[in-house]
C-alpha positions as CSV (number, residue, x, y, z in Angstrom):
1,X,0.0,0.0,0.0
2,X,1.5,3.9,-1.0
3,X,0.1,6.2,1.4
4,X,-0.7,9.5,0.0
5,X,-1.0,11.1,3.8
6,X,-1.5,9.6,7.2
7,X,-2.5,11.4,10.6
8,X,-2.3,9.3,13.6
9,X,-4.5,11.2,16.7
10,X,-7.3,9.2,18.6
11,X,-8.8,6.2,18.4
12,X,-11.7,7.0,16.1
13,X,-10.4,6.8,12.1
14,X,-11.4,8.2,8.9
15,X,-9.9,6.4,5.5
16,X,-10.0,8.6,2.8
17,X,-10.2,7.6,-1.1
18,X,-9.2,9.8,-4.0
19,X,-11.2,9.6,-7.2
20,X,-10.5,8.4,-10.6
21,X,-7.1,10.4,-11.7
22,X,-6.8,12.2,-8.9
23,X,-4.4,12.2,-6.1
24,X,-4.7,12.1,-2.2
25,X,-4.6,16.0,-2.2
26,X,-7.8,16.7,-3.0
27,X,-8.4,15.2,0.2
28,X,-6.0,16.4,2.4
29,X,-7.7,19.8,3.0
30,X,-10.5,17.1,4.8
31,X,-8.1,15.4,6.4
32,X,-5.7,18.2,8.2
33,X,-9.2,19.2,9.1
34,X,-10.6,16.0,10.9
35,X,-6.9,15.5,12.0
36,X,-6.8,18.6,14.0
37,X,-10.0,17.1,16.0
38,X,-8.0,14.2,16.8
39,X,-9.7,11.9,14.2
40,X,-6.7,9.9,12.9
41,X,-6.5,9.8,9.1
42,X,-5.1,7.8,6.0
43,X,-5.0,8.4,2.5
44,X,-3.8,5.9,0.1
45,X,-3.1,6.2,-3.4
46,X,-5.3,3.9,-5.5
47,X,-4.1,1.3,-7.7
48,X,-2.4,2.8,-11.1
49,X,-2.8,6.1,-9.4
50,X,0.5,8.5,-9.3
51,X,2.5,6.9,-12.1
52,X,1.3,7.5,-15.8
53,X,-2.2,7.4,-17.5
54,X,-0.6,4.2,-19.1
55,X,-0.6,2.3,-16.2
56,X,-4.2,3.3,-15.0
57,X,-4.7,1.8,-18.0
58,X,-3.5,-1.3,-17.0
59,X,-6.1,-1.6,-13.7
60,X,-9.4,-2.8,-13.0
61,X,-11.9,-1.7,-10.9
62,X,-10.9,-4.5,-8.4
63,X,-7.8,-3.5,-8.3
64,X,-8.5,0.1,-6.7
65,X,-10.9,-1.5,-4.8
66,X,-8.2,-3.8,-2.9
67,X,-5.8,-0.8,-2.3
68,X,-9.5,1.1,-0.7
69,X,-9.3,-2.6,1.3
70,X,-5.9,-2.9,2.2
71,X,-5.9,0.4,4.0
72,X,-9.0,-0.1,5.9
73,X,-7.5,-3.2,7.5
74,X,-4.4,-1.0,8.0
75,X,-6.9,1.4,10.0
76,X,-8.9,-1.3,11.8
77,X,-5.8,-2.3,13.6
78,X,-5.1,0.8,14.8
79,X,-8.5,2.4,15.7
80,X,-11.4,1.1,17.1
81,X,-14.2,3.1,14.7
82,X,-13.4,3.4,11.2
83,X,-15.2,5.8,9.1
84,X,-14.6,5.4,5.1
85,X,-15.2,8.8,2.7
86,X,-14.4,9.1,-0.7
87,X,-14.3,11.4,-3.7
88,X,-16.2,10.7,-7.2
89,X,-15.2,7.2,-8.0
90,X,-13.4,7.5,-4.6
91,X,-17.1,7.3,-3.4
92,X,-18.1,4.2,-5.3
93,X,-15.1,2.5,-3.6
94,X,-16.0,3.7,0.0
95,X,-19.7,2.8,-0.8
96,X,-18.6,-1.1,-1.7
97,X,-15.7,-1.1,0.8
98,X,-19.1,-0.4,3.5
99,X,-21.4,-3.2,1.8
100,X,-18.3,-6.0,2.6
101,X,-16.8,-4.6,6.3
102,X,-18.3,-3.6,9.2
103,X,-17.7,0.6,8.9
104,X,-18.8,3.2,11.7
105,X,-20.0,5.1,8.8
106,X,-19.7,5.7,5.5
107,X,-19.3,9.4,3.0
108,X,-19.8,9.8,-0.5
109,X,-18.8,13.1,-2.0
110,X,-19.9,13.7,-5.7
111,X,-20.2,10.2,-6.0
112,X,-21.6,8.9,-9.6
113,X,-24.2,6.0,-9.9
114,X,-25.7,6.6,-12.8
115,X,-24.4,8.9,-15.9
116,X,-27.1,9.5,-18.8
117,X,-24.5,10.6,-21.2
118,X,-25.4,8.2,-24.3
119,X,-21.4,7.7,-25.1
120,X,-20.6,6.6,-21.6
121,X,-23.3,4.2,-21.7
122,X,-21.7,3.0,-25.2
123,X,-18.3,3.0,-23.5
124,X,-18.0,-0.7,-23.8
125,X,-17.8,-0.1,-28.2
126,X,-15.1,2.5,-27.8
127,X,-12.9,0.8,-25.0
128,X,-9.8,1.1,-27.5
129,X,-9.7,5.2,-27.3
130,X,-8.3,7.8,-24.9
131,X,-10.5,10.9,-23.6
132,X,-9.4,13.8,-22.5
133,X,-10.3,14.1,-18.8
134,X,-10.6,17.6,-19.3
135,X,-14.7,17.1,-20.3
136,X,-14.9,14.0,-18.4
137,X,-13.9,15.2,-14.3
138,X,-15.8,18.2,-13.2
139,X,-13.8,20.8,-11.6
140,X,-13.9,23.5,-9.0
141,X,-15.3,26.8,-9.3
142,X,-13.4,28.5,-6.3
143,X,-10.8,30.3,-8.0
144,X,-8.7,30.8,-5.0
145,X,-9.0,26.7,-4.7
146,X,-5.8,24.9,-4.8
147,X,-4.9,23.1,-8.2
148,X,-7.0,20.3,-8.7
149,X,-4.2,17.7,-10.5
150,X,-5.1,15.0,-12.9
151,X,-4.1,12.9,-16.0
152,X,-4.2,15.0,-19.1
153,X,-5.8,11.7,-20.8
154,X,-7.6,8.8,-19.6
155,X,-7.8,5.5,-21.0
156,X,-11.1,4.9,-22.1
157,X,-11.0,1.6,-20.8
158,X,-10.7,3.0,-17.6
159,X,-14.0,4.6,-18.3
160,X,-15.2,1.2,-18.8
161,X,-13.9,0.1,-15.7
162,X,-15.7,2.9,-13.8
163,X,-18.9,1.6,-15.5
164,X,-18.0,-1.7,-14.2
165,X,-17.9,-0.5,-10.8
166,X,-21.3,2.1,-10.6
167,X,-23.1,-1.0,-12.0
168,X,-21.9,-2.5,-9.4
169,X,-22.2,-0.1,-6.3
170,X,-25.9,0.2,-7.5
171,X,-26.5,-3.6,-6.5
172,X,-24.4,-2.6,-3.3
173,X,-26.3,-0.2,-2.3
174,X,-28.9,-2.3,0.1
175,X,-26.5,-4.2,1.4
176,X,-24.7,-0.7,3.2
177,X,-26.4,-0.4,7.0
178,X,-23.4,1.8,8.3
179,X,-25.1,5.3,8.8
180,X,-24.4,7.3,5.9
181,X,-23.9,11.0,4.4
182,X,-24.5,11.5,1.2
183,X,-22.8,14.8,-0.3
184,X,-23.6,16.1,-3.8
185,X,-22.6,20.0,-5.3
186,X,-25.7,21.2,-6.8
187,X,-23.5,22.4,-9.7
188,X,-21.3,19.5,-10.4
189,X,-20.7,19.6,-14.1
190,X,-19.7,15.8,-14.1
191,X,-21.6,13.7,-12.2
192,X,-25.4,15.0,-12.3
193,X,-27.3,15.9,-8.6
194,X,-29.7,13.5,-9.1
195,X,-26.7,11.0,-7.8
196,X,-27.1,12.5,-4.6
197,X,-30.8,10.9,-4.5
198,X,-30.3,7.5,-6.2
199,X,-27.7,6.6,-3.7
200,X,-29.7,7.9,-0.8
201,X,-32.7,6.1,-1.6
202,X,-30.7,3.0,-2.5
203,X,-29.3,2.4,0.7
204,X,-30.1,0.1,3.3
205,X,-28.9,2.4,6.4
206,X,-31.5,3.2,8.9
207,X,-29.2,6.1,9.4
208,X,-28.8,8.2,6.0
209,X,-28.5,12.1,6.0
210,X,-28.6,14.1,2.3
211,X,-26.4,17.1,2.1
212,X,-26.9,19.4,-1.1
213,X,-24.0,21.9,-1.6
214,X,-25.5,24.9,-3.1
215,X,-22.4,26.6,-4.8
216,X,-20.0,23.8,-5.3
217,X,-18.7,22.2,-8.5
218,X,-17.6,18.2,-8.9
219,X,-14.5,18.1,-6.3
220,X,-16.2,19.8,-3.0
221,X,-13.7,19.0,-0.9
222,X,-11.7,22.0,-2.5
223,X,-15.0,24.2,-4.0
224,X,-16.8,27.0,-2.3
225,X,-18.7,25.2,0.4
226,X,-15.9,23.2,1.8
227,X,-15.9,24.7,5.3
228,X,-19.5,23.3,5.3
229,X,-18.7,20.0,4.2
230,X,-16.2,19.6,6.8
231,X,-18.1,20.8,9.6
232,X,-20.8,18.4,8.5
233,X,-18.6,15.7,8.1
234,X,-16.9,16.0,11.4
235,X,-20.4,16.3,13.0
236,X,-21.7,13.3,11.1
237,X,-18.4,11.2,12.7
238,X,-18.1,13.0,16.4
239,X,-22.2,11.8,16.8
240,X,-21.4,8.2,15.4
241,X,-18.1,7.5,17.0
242,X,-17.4,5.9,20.0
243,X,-14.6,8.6,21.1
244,X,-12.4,11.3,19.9
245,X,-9.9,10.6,22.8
C-alpha cells in the first residue's frame, strides 16, 4: 500500500479515497481538518494512481478497490471506529468497501451511480480510445481553490472500468447499513445531482443524511462550500463515533 497522507490522533479513524485520476490531495484539506480534532486519518493512493495514464490503464476496478481494502485493515488495527469517505469514484469504492466490512459510517462526496451521457453508456464499443479528462472530471469553481491535478488523458478503458464498478455499487447499495452521508454539489458539471438521490434512496442504512452543496462544482472538498462540508462531516463522525480521545 502507498500512502498518500497519514494522521495518527485518537482512536476513532477516517480512511479517505481519492477519485479516478486524482491524487490524495484533494483530500487532504478534509483530512488536516478532521486530524486537528483528533480523528486519525489515512489516504492511500489507489491502484495505477500517481505513475502515468498508461498504467491506469492497466487496472481494474478490483484492483483500486483492494488498495481502498488494504488500508482499511491498515486502520482497523489501529483504531477502534473506522469511518470510510471518498471522492467521485473514490465514493463508489468507500460505498462497496461499507457493503463487505463492518464501517462506523460511511461518506460519499460527488459520488456517480448513474451517468445519462449516451457515449458513456456505449463505453464498452469505444474501450480502445483515450478521452481527454478535461470534459470527463468536473472541476472546482473557487478560484482561490488549490490546483486540482489530474491525468491530461484517460484511458477509455478506464471509463469502462468505472462503469463496471457504478453497476456495481448500485446492487451494493442495500446491502450498506453503516449510517451514511450522502454529499452532492448542486452544480457538479460531471456527475449530475440526481446521484445524490439515487444513492440515498438506494441504501439500506436506517441512518442516511442528504447534504446538497449549493455553490459547489464536482470536487467539493476543494470548492466554495468546503468549510461546510467539513463541519458536517466531522459532525456526522463525532455523533457516530465511540470517542475522539
Amino acid at each position: 500500500m502507498r500512502i498518500g497522507f497519514e494522521a495518527k490522533k485518537g482512536s476513532t479513524g477516517i480512511l479517505l479515497l481519492h477519485g479516478l485520476t486524482g491524487t490524495p490531495e484533494e483530500m487532504r484539506p478534509l483530512g488536516d481538518y478532521l486530524s486537528k480534532r483528533k480523528i486519525s486519518t489515512l489516504c492511500p493512493w489507489l491502484a495505477g494512481h500517481g505513475a502515468t495514464p498508461k498504467e491506469l490503464a492497466k487496472t481494474r476496478w478490483q484492483d483500486w478497490a483492494e488498495s481502498a481494502r488494504e488500508a482499511f485493515e491498515v486502520m482497523r488495527k489501529k483504531c477502534s471506529a473506522v469511518f470510510v469517505a471518498g471522492l467521485s469514484m473514490g465514493g463508489d469504492q468507500a460505498l462497496h468497501l461499507a457493503s463487505h466490512f463492518p464501517v462506523a459510517g460511511v461518506i460519499s462526496l460527488s459520488t456517480p451511480v448513474k451517468i445519462t451521457d449516451f457515449r458513456f453508456n456505449a463505453i464498452g464499443l469505444l474501450r480502445f480510445l483515450q478521452w481527454r479528462t478535461s470534459g470527463l472530471t468536473g472541476g472546482v469553481l473557487d478560484p482561490k481553490a488549490p490546483a486540482h491535478q489530474t491525468y491530461p488523458y484517460l484511458a477509455t478503458k478506464n471509463l469502462l472500468e468505472l462503469k463496471r464498478l457504478m453497476d456495481h455499487v448500485r446492487e451494493d447499495l442495500p446491502y450498506v447499513t453503516a449510517p451514511a452521508l450522502v454529499v452532492q454539489g448542486k452544480k457538479d458539471s460531471m456527475v449530475a445531482p440526481l446521484n445524490g438521490g439515487l444513492i440515498y434512496q438506494g441504501l439500506g442504512s436506517q441512518v442516511k443524511h442528504l447534504l446538497y452543496l449549493e455553490n459547489s462544482d464536482h470536487v467539493v472538498t476543494l470548492d466554495y462550500d468546503h468549510e461546510v462540508l467539513f463541519e458536517k462531516v466531522f459532525n456526522f463522525i463525532r455523533s457516530k463515533g465511540r470517542s475522539l480521545n
